[in-house]
N, C-alpha and C positions, 0 to 999 in steps of 0.2 A: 204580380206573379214574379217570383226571384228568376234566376238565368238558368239553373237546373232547370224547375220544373219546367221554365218552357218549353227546354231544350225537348225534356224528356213526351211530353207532349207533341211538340211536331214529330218527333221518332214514333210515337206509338200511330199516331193516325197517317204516318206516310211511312211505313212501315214495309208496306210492299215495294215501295219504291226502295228503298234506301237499304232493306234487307239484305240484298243481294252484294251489295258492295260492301258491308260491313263483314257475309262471307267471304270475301274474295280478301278481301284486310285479313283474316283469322286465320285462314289457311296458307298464305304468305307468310305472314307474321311465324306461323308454326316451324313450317318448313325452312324456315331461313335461321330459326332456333335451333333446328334438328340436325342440320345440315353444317352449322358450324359457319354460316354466312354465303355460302357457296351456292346457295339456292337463288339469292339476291345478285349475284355476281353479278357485273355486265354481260361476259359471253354467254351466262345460260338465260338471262332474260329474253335476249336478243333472239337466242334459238328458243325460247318459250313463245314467244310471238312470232317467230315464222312461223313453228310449228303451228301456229292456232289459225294462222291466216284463212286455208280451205275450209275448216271447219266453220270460221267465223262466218265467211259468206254465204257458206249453206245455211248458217242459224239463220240470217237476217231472213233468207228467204222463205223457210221452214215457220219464225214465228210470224210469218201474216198468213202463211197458209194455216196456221194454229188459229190466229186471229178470226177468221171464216169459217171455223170450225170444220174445217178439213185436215188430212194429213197425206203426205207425199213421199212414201216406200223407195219409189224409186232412181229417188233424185243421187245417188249413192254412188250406184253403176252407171248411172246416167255420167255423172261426172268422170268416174273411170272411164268408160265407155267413148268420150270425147277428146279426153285428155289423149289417150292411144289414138284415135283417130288425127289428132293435132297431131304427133308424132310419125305417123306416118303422112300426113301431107307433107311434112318438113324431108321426113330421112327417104320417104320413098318415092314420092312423086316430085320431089324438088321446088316444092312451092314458098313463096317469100314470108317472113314468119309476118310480116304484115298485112300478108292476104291472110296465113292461116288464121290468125287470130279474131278479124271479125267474122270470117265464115265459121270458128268453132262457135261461138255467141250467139250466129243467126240461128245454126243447128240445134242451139240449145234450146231459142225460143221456138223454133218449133216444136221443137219434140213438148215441152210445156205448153201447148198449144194445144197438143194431141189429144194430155193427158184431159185439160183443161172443157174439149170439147165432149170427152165423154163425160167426165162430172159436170159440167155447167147447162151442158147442151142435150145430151141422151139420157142425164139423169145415174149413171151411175153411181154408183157409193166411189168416194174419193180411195177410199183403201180397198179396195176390190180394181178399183182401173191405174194406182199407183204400182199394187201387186204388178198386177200383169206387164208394166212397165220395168217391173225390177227384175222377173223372168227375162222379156227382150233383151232388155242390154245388158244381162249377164251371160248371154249367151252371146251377144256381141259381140261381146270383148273376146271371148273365147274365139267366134269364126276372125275377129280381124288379126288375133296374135294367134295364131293354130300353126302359123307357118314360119313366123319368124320368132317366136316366141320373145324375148323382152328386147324390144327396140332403145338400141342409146342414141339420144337424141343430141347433137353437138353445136346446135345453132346457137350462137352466145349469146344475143340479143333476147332468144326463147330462156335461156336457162337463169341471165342476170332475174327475170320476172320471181323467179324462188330462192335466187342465192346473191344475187347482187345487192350493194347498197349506194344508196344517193351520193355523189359527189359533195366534197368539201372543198370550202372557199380558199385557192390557192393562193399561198406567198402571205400566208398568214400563220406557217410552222415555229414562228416564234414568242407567239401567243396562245399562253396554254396548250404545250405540246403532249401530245397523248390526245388533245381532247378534240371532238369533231365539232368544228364550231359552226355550222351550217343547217345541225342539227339543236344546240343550243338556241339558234337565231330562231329557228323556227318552234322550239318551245315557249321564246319569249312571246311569239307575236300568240302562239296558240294561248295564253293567259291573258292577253290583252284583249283578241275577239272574245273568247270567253267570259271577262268580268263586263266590258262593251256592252255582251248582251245580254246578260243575267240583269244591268243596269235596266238598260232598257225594256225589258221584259214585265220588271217591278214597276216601270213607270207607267208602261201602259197597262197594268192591271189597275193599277193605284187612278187613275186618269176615269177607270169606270168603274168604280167602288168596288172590286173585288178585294177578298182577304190576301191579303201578303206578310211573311214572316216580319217578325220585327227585325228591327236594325241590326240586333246586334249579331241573332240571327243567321241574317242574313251577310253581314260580315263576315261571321265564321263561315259561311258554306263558301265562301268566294275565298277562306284562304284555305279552306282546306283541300278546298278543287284545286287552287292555285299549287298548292304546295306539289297535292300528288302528279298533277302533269311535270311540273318544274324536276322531282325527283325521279320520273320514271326517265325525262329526255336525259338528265343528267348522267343517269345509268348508262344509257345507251349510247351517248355519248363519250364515254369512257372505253366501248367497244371501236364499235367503227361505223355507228350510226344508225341513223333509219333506214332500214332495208327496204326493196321496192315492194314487197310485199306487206310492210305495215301502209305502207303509203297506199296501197290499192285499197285495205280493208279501212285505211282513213276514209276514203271518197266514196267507198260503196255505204258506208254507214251515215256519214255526210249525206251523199243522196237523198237517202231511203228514209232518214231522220225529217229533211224538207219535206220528200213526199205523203208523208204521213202525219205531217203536223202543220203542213202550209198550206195541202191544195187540196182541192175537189176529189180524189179520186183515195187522198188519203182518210178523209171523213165518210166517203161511203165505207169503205174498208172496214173501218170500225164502227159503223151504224148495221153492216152488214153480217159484222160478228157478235154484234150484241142483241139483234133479232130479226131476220131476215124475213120476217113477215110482215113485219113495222117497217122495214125498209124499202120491201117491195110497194105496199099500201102510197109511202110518202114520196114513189115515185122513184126510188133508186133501182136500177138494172141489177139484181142482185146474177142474174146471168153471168152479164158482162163484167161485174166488178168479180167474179169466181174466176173468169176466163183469163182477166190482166194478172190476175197472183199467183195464177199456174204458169203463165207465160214468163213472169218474170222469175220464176222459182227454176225454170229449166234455161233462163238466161244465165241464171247463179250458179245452177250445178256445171255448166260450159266454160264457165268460171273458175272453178273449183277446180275445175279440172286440167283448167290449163296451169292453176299456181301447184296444182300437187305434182303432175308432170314435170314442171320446171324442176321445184327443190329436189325429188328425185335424179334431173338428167336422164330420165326413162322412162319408158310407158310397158307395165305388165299387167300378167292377165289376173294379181288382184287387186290392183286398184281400184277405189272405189268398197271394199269391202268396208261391212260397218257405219259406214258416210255418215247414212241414213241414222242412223240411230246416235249418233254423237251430235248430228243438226237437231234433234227433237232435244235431247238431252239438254244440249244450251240453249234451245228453248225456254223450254219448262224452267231450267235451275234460274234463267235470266227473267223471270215471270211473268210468262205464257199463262192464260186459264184453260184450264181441259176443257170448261163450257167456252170460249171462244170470247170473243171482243176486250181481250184485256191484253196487253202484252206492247214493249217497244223493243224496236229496234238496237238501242242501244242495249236494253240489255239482253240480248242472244249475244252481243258482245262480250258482255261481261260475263254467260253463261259458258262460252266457249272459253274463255280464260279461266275458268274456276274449276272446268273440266282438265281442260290440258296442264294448270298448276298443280291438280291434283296427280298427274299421271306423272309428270316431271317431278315431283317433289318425292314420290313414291320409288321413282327409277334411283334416284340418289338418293335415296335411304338404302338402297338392293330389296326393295317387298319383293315378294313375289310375284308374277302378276295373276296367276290365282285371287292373290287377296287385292288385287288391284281392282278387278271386276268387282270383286267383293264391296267395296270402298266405293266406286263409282256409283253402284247401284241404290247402297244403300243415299248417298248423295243426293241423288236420281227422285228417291221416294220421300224423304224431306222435304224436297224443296215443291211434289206435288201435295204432300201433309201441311206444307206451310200456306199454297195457296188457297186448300180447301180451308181452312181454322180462322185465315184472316179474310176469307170471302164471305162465311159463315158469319164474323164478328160485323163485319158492313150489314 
């Protein structure tokens, strides 16, 4: 078999996988045509990925609630709804932003808790008892800012979380000036774990006769990953680095990537998304495994809500509008199945950036946003047309 057709081969049968990232290549690619290069720049990258940051951490946790074949309305306002509240610990009761912040997180996972024990535990429909969650905390928001209407929040430490970036390696301005070499460094090492474990991954399939790409392959995919991390830090490094906000949605997706592909709780997850009567029968708590994904999904919206408060420097009363529907969105486009048990983490990643490139790329063109929506939506229904055609074809 020549190198095309292989190529073209493992493209078609991993198709789902790898779909999404060749959108996310296309609409980049376009916009940066459109734009005159300005689209690719370092400063609007930089603010393309803060931008995506809260949306990101709502995907991750929206697609394993996808995964279980639920859905979570309310995690939107919830996240508004916290963010203001972290704002007011700070600006009015005078609390240190390193209490606020794990009390906003506990708050979250309760309230995911809440939601959790009505669908896992009293049997509610997930979208009937998320409803009603996205009623509460929009009315929340509303009684907590009624009186002081939009809080600016001046804690530094609170607000670097949305607009600061990582320090660079001092007494090094004489090498490569303009460029953040701390950020550099740390693109280096991220290609070295990366092909480490891509290594290692091939050896242990190979070790128990599972199929694995040919060499040459799998060459290419290890420089093409290589390449694209190498060029994305180098962008960003032409700014003024990794913000703490890429670096938050590095280790929630890190996390959640582990928990879903290393341990126990991530194989129920997806045995309970792929048939929760088979998974009950073979012993898994399809209960308890509904209760920890609600729990963690209102961890994330406390999350969310603390990085959207930050980059703002204020908490108002509409924060949190829409959330919800930009988390499912990068769901689905990062590929989620509407029947359940299909979908990773990384890509609500990559779905949250193919949504926000699409909105940044749209702003600097001047669309409209009438046809913004337009464009979104249409985006939106594609990428569930493409799940049904290639789930069809399996």
């Amino acid at each position: 078999m020549s190198f095309i057709s292989e190529l073209q081969k493992v493209l078609r049968e991993n198709i789902r996988d790898y779909g999404m990232f060749i959108a996310l290549f296309v609409i980049m690619a376009f916009f940066t045509a459109m734009t005159d290069g300005i689209f690719i720049s370092s400063r609007n990258i930089s603010n393309l990925l803060n931008q995506t940051g809260y949306i990101a951490v709502l995907g991750v946790g929206m697609m394993l609630i996808i995964v279980i074949r639920h859905i979570d309305l309310s995690v939107g306002f919830l996240s508004g709804f916290l963010g203001a509240l972290a704002a007011i610990a700070l600006e009015t009761w005078g609390l240190s932003v390193y209490i606020v912040l794990p009390m906003i997180l506990l708050l979250g996972t309760l309230a995911g808790a809440a939601t959790g024990t009505l669908v896992a535990v009293v049997g509610i429909p997930a979208f009937v008892a998320s409803l009603a969650g996205f009623l509460i905390y929009r009315g929340a928001i509303l009684v907590a800012l009624q009186k002081t209407g939009t809080i600016i929040i001046t804690d530094e430490t609170f607000n670097a979380i949305g607009n600061g970036y990582i320090p660079d390696i001092p007494g090094l301005d004489t090498f490569l000036p303009g460029v953040h070499k701390l950020t550099i460094l740390l693109g280096i090492v991220a290609v070295v774990l990366y092909v480490m474990s891509e290594i290692k991954n091939r050896n242990n399939k190979k070790a128990y006769n599972f199929e694995v790409l040919s060499m040459n392959i799998f060459v290419l995919k290890l420089v093409f990953v290589a390449g694209l991390i190498g060029s994305v830090t180098w962008i960003l490094a032409g700014f003024r680095g990794l913000s703490w906000t890429v670096v938050l949605v590095i280790i929630v997706v890190s996390i959640y990537h582990f928990v879903t592909t290393q341990t126990v709780l991530g194989r129920h997850i997806y045995a309970v998304g792929g048939n929760p009567e088979a998974a009950e029968l073979s012993g898994i708590s399809v209960r308890n495994t509904t209760y920890a994904v609600f729990c963690s999904m209102g961890m994330l919206s406390g999350l969310s809500g603390i990085m959207f408060a930050s980059r703002l420097q204020s908490a108002t009363m509409t924060a949190g509008t829409l959330f919800e529907l930009d988390a499912i969105a990068a769901a689905f486009v990062g590929g989620a199945s509407a029947t359940g048990g299909v979908g990773k983490v990384t890509g609500a990643l990559v779905g949250a950036l193919v949504m926000t490139s699409l909105t940044s790329g749209m702003n600097l063109m001047s669309i409209d946003i009438s046809y913004q929506y337009m464009v979104r939506g249409v985006v939106l229904a594609a990428a569930v047309i493409f799940d049904v055609a290639t789930r069809g074809k399996a």
